[in-house]
C-alpha positions as CSV (number, residue, x, y, z in Angstrom):
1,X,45.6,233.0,131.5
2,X,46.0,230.4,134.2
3,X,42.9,228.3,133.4
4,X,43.6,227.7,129.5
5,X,47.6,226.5,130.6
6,X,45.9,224.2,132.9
7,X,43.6,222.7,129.8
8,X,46.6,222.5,127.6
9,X,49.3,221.4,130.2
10,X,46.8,218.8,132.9
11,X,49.9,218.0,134.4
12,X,54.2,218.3,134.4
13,X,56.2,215.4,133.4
14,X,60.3,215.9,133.2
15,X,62.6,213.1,132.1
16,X,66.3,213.8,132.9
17,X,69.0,211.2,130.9
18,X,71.9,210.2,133.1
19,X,74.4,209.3,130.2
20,X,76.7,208.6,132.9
21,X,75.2,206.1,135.1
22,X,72.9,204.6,131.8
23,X,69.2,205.7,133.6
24,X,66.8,208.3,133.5
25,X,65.1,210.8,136.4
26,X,61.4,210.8,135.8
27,X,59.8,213.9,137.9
28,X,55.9,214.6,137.4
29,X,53.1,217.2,138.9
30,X,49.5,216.4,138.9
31,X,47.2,218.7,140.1
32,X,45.2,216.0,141.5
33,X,47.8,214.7,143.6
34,X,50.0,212.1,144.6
35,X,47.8,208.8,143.3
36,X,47.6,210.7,139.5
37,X,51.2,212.0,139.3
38,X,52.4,208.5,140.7
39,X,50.5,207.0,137.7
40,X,51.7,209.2,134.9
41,X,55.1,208.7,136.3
42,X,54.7,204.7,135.8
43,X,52.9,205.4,131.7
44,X,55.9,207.7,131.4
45,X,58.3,205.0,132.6
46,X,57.1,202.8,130.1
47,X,57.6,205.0,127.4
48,X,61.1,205.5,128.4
49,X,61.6,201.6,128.3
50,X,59.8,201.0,125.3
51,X,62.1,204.4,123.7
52,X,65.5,202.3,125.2
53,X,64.6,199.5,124.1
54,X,63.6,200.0,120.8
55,X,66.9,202.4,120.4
56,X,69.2,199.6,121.5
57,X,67.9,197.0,118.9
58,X,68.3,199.9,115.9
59,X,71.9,200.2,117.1
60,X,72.3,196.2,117.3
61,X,71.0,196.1,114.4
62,X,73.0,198.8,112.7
63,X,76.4,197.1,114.1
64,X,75.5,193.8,112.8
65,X,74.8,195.0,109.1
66,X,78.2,196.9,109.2
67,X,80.2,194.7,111.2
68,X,78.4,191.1,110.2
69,X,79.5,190.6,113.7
70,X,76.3,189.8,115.8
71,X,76.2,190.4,119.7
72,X,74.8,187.9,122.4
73,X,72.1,190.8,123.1
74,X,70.6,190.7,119.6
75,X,71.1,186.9,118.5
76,X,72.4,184.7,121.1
77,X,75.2,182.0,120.4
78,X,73.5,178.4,120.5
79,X,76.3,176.9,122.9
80,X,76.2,178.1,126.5
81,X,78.7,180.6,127.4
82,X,81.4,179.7,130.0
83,X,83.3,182.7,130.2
84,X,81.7,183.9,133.5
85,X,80.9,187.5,132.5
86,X,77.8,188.7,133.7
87,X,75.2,191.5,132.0
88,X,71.8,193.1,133.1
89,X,70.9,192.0,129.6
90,X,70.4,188.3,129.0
91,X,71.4,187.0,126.1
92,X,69.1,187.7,123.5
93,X,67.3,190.2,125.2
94,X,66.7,192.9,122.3
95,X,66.3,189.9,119.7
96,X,63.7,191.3,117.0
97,X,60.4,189.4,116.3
98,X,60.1,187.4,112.2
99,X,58.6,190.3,110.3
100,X,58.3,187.9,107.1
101,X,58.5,184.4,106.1
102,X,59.0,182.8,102.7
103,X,58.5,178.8,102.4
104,X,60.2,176.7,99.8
105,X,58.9,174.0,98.9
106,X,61.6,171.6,98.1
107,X,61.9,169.5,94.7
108,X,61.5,165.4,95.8
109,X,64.9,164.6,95.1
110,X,66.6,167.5,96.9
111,X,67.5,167.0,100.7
112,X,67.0,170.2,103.0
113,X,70.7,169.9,104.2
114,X,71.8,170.3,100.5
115,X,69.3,173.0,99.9
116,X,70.2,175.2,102.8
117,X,73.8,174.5,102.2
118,X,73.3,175.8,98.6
119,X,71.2,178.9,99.5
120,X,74.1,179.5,102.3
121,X,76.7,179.0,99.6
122,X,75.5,180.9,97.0
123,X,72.3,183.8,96.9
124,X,72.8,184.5,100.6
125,X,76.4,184.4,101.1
126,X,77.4,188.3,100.7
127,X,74.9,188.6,104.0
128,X,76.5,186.2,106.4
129,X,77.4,186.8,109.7
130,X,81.0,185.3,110.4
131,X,80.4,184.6,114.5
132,X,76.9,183.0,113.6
133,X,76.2,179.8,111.7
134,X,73.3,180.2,108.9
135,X,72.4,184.1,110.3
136,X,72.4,186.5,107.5
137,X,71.9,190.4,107.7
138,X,70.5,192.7,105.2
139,X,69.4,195.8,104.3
140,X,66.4,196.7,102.4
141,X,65.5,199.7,99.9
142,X,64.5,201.9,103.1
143,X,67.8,201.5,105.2
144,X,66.0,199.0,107.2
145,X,68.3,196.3,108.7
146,X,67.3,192.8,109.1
147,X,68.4,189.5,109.8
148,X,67.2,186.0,108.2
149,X,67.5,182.9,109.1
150,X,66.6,179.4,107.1
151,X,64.6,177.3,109.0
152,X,63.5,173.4,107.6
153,X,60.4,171.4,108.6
154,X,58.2,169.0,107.3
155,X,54.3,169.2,105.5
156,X,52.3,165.7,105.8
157,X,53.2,163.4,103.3
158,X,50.9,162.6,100.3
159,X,49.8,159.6,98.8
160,X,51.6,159.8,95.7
161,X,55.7,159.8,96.9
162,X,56.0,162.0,94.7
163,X,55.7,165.3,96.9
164,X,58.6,166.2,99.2
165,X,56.9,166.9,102.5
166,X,60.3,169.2,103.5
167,X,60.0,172.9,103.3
168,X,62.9,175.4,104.0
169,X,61.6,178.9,105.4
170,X,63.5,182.0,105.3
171,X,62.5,184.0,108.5
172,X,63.5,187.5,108.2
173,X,63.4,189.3,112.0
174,X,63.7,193.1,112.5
175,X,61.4,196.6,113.3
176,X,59.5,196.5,110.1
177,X,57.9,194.4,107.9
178,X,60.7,194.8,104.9
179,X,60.2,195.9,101.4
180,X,60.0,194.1,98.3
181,X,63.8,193.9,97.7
182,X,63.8,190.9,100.4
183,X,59.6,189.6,99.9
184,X,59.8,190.0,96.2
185,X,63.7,190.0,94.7
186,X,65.2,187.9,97.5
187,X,62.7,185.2,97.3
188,X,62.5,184.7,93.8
189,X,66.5,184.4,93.5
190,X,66.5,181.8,96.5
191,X,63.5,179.7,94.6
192,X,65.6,180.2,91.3
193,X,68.5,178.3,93.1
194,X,66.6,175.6,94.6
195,X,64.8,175.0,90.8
196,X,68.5,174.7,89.7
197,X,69.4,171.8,92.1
């Protein structure tokens, strides 16, 4: 009956993908009006952005682990472009958040320069990126693609000289927090190397 469609169904809300022009038609019914359908058209908006967004990163993501070829949309080039072209996107704009770090402390007598170089050179090189410097894509047991950067900073230094206050981090950005082929196999190899040095 009409009442029990009204509990299941409190309102309409139709989405209609324009492949063509790249947008989507939002149409919605509320039965209590304008104000209420206005506002489940906006939380339906939302969605929709959230859903585009999320898609375009995943396919980002899924062209940089095949081609090792990273686009200005997913990790942006360091110098300024001067070729004039113009996007809707901004450079970077579907960049992925660091799902996991792993600090190394370095060995007193081994310069971060030398260790990244070494990490670069060695247990990451299969994974790097040709058109970016030190950028390094992966995929994990679960088909989840990522990609890592090493990163060096400095602890405070102790009284003894005999600690080296420099740390290299490998950031790993992407969806999901990855599994233990990068936190647990990947990270032992990489402080196996720097041991070795």
């Amino acid at each position: 009956d009409d009442t029990s469609c009204r509990n299941v169904f409190p309102f309409w809300c139709f989405v209609q993908v324009r492949k063509d022009r790249g947008s989507a038609i939002i149409r919605v019914y509320h039965p209590g009006g304008d104000s209420a359908a206005a506002f489940q058209g906006e939380v339906a908006c939302k969605l929709v952005e959230s859903i585009g967004h999320r898609t375009n990163q995943l396919l980002l993501l899924e062209s940089l682990y095949k081609t090792k070829n990273a686009s200005n949309l997913l990790i942006p080039e360091t110098e300024v472009s001067t070729d004039g072209i113009t996007s809707k996107h901004s450079d970077g704009s579907f960049s992925c958040p660091i799902q996991h770090r792993v600090p190394m402390l370095l060995n007193h007598r081994v310069a971060p320069n030398q260790a990244i170089l070494a990490l670069d050179s060695t247990v990451l090189q299969n994974f790097l990126v040709s058109n970016r410097r030190g950028i390094f894509a992966y995929k994990d047991e679960s088909d989840n693609v990522f990609y890592m950067t090493l990163r060096h900073y400095k602890t405070p230094e102790t009284e003894d000289g005999e600690h080296n206050p420099n740390i290299v981090e490998l950031q790993v950005h992407g969806l999901t927090k990855p599994g233990p082929s990068i936190t647990d196999q990947l990270a032992r190899l990489l402080q196996k190397k720097l041991l070795l040095l």
